[in-house]
C-alpha positions as semicolon CSV with decimal commas, in nm:
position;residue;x (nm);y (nm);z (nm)
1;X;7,616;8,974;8,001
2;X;7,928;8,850;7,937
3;X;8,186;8,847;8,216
4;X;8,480;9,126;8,140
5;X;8,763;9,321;8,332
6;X;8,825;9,698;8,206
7;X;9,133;9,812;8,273
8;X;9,086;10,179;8,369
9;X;9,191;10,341;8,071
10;X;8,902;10,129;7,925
11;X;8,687;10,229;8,202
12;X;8,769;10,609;8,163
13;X;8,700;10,589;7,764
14;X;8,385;10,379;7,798
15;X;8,260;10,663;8,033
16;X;8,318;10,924;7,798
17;X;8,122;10,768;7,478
18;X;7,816;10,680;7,749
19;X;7,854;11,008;7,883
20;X;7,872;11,183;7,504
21;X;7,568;10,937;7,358
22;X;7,349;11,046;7,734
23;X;7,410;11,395;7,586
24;X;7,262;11,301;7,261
25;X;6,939;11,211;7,418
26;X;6,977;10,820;7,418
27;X;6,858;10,609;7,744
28;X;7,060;10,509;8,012
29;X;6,978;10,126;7,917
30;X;7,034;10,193;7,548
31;X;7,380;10,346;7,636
32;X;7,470;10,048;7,895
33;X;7,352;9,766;7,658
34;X;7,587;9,958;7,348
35;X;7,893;9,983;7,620
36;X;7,811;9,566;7,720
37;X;7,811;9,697;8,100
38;X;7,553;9,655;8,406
39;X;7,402;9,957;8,610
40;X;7,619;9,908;8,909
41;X;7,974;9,916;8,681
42;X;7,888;10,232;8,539
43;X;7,789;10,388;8,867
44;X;8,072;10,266;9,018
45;X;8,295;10,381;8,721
46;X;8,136;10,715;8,761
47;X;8,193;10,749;9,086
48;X;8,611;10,644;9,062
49;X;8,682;10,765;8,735
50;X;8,415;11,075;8,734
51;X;8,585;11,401;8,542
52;X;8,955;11,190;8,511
53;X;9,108;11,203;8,149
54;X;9,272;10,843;8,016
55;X;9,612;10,891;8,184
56;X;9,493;11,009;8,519
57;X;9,325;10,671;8,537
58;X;9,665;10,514;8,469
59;X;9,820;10,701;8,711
60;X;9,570;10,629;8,978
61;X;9,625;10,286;8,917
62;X;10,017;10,295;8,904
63;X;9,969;10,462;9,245
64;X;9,726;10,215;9,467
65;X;9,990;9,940;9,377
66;X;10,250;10,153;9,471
67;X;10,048;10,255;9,756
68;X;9,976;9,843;9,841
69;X;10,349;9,772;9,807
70;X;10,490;10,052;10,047
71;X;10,144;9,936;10,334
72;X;10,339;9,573;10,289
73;X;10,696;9,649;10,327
74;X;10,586;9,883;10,625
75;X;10,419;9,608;10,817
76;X;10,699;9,394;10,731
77;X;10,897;9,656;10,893
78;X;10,681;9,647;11,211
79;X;10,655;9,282;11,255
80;X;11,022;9,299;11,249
81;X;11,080;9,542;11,483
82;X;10,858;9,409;11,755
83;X;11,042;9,082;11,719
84;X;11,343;9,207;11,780
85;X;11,240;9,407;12,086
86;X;11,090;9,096;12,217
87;X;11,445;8,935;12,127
88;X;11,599;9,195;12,348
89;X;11,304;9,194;12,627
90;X;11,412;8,819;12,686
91;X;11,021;8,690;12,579
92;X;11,122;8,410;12,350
């Protein structure tokens, strides 16, 4: 198969048809060779995007990078305060 990023709201909508054509009796393979995605994607998609509607995926999204941004400007944070109490301990 062809290599491809979803973004989620892709993710979440590609769930929902394979979820809605399972329902209508197809096969798991059928259903991952019409949505052009392996086994382990959709498992994986199930398991982050299980039950989420479109914009809840956005929103997830929106707030890991928010998430990533505040871990980085808090270690920042730390790195500069233990330099400047080794600036004031006299260790440079």
């Amino acid at each position: 198969m062809k290599r491809h990023r979803h973004t989620p709201e892709q993710a979440v909508r590609k769930l929902r048809e394979g979820e809605r054509l399972l329902n209508e009796g197809k096969d798991l393979t059928e259903v991952l060779r019409h949505l052009e995605i392996a086994e382990s994607t959709w498992n994986r998609w199930r398991h982050q995007y299980g039950g989420m509607n479109v914009s809840g995926a956005k929103r997830l999204k929106e707030l890991e990078a928010e998430n990533a941004r505040l871990k980085r400007l808090l270690a920042e944070a730390e790195l500069d305060k233990a330099m400047l109490k080794e600036l004031a301990e006299g260790k440079w």
